[in-house]
C-alpha positions as MATLAB code, in Angstrom:
seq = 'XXXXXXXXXXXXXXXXXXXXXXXXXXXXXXXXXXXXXXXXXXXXXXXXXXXXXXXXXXXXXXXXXXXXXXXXXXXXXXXXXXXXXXXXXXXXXXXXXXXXXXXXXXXXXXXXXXXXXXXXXXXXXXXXXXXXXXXXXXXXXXXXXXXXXXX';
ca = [
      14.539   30.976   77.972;
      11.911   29.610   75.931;
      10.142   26.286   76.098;
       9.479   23.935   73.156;
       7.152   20.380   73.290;
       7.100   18.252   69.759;
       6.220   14.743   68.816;
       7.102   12.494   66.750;
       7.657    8.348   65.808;
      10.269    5.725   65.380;
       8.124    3.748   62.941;
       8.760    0.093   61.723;
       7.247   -2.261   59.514;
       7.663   -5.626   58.719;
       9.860   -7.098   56.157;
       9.026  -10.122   53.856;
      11.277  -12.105   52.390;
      10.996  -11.986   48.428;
      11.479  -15.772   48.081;
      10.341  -17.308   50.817;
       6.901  -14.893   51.013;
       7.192  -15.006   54.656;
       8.558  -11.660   57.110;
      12.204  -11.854   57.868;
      12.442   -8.675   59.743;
      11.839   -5.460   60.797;
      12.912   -2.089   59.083;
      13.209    1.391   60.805;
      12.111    5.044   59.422;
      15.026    7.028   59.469;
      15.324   11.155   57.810;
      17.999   13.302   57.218;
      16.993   17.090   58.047;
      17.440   19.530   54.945;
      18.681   21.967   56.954;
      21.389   20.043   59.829;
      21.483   17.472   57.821;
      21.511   15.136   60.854;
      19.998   11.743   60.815;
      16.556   11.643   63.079;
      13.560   10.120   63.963;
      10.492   12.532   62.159;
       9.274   14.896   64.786;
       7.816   18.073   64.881;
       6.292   20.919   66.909;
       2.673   20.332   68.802;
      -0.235   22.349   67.442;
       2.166   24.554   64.834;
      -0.826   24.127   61.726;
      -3.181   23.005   63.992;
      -4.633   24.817   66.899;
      -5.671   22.455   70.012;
      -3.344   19.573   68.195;
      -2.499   17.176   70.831;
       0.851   14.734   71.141;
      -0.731   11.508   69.277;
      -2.118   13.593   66.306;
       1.405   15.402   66.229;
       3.217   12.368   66.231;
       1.574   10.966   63.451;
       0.841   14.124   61.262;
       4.404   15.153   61.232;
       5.488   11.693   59.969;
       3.257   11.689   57.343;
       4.412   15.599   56.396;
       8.015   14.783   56.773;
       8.531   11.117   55.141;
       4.968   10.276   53.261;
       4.615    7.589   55.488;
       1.262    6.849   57.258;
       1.538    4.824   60.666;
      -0.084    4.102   63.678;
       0.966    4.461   67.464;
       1.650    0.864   69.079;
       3.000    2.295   72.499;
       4.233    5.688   73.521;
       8.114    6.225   74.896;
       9.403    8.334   77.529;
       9.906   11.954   76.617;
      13.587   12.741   75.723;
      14.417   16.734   76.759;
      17.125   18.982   75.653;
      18.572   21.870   75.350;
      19.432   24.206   72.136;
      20.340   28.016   71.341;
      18.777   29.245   68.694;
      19.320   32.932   67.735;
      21.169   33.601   71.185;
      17.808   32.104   73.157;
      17.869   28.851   75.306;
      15.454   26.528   74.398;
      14.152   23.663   76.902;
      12.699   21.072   74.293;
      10.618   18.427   75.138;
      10.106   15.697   72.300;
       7.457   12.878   73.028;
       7.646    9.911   70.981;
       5.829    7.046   69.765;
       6.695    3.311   68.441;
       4.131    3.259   65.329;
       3.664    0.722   62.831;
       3.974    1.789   58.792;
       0.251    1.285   57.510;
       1.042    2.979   54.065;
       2.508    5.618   51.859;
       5.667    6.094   49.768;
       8.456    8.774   50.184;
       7.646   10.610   47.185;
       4.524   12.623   49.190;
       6.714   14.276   51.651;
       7.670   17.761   52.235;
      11.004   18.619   52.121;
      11.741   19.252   55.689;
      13.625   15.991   55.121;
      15.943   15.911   52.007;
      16.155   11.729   53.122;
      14.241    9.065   53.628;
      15.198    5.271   54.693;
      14.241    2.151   55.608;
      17.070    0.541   58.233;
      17.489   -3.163   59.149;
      17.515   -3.170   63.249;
      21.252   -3.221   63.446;
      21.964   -0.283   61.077;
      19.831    2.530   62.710;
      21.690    3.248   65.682;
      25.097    3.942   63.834;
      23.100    6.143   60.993;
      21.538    8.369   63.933;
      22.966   11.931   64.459;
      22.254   13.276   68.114;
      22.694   11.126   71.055;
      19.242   12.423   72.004;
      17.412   10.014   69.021;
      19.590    7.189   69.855;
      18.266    7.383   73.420;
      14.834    7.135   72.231;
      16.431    4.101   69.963;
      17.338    2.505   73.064;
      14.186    2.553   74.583;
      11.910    1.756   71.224;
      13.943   -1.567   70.994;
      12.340   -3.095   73.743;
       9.348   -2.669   71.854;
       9.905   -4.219   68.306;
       7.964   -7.181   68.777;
       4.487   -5.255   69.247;
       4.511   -5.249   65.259;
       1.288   -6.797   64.400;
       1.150   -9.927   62.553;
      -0.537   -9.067   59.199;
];
């Protein structure tokens, strides 16, 4: 058995409306894995490139890697665990996740860990999610929407 810890960030932004100038919602980071090809939340191992990493850093390198997207942490979520085999080994994962808030970027400066990259109204991101493990974290980041700053 073999034990894995990531991190990683369910990232929203707000949404202006072109006419009106003003926000009329809030839009989710979604990313389809190149390999899977399951819809997820970005995520990625702790200190893989980066020796002494901790969870926050993670979190917020790995989205930038994966979708081009730079964001910062609003609040942190509960850790979601699982388990995977992976070349006839058990693997105990343990992914700790973040609610961030889109500050800049563009999808075109991402690796290609992710051959997708979208921005999802509220309502849409549940159904588009793969493993029942993201849309737990989904459940929980919800409560959390409205800590989107105001700017």
């Amino acid at each position: 058995m073999k034990f894995e810890f990531s991190a990683g960030g369910v990232v929203i932004r707000q949404v202006k409306s072109k006419k009106l100038k003003v926000k009329s919602g809030i839009e989710v980071l979604v990313c389809q894995h190149s390999q899977h090809h399951g819809w997820v939340f970005p995520k990625g191992l702790i200190g893989d490139n980066v020796k002494g990493e901790g969870k926050e850093e993670t979190a917020v390198r790995e989205v930038k890697e994966e979708t081009g997207i730079e964001a910062k942490i609003l609040k942190p979520l509960d850790p979601v665990v699982y388990w995977y085999v992976l070349d006839g080994i058990k693997i105990r994962k343990t992914v700790y996740y973040y609610v961030m808030e889109f500050i800049s970027g563009d999808f075109s400066k991402r690796d290609m860990e992710m051959e997708n990259v979208e921005w999802l109204p509220v309502d849409k991101v549940e159904e588009k999610l793969t493993y029942k493990s993201d849309k737990k974290v989904w459940q929980e980041a919800k409560k959390y929407l409205p800590l989107a700053s105001s700017n």
